[in-house]
C-alpha positions as CSV (number, residue, x, y, z in Angstrom):
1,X,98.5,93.1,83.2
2,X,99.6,94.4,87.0
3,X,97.5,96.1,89.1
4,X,98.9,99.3,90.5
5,X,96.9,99.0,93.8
6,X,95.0,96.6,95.4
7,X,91.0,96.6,96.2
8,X,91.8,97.5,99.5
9,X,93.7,100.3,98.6
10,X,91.5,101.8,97.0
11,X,88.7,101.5,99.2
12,X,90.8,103.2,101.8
13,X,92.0,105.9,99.4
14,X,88.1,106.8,98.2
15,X,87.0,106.3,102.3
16,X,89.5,108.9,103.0
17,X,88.6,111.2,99.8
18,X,84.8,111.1,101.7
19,X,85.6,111.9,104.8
20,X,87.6,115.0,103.5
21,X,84.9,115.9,101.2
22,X,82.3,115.4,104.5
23,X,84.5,118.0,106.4
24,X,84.4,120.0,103.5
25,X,80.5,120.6,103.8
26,X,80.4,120.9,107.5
27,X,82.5,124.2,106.6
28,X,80.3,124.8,103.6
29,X,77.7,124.3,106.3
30,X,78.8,126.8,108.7
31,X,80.0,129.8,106.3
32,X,76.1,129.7,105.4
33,X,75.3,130.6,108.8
34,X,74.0,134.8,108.8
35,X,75.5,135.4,112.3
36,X,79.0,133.9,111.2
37,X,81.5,136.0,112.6
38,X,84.1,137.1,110.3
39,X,86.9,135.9,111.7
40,X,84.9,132.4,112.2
41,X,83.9,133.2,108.6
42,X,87.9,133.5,107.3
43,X,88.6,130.2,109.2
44,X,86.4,128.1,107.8
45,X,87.2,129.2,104.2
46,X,91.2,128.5,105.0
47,X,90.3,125.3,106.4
48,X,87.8,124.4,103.5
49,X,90.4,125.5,101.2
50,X,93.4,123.4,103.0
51,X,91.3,120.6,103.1
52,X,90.3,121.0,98.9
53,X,94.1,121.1,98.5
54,X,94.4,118.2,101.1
55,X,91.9,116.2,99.1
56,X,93.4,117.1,95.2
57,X,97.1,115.8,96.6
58,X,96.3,112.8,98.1
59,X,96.9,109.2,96.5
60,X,96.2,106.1,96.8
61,X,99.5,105.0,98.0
62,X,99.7,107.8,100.5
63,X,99.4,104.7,103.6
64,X,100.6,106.6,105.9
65,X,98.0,110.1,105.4
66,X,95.2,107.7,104.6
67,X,95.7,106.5,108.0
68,X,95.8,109.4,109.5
69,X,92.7,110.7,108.0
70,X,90.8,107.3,108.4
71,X,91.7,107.9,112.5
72,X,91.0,111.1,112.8
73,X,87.8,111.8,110.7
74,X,85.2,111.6,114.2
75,X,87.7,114.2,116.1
76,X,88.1,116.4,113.6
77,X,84.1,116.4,112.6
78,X,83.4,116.8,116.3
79,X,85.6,120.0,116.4
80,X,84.1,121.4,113.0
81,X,80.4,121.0,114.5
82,X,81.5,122.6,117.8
83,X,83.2,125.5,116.2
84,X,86.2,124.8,118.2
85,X,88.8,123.9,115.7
């Protein structure tokens, strides 16, 4: 039997899956908020949306995104608290 990825593979690939599904509910967060503006309001339903989509095509061979995600997750979770995305 071969092993289509390795443990660390797939550690990286579910790490990454998190930290998309963690940005996920920081917009989820913020759409709750009753003094969202709407045009804050239609951002963070585009982004949550993009990032679903980002989430649903990603795979565990995907080194390079994985990466990329892995490296940016603290930026990009900064910017979704501070509204300034």
């Amino acid at each position: 039997m071969t092993t289509k990825w390795t443990q660390e593979e797939s550690i990286a690939f579910e790490c990454a899956c998190e930290f998309i599904t963690g940005l996920m509910a920081i917009c989820s967060a913020k759409l709750a908020d009753p003094e969202l503006t709407p045009e804050l309001e239609t951002y963070y339903e585009g982004h949550r949306s993009r990032l679903a989509q980002e989430r649903q095509t990603l795979h565990v061979h995907d080194h390079e995104r994985i990466a990329l995600i892995s490296s940016s997750v603290k930026e990009n979770e900064r910017k979704l608290r501070a509204s300034t995305l």
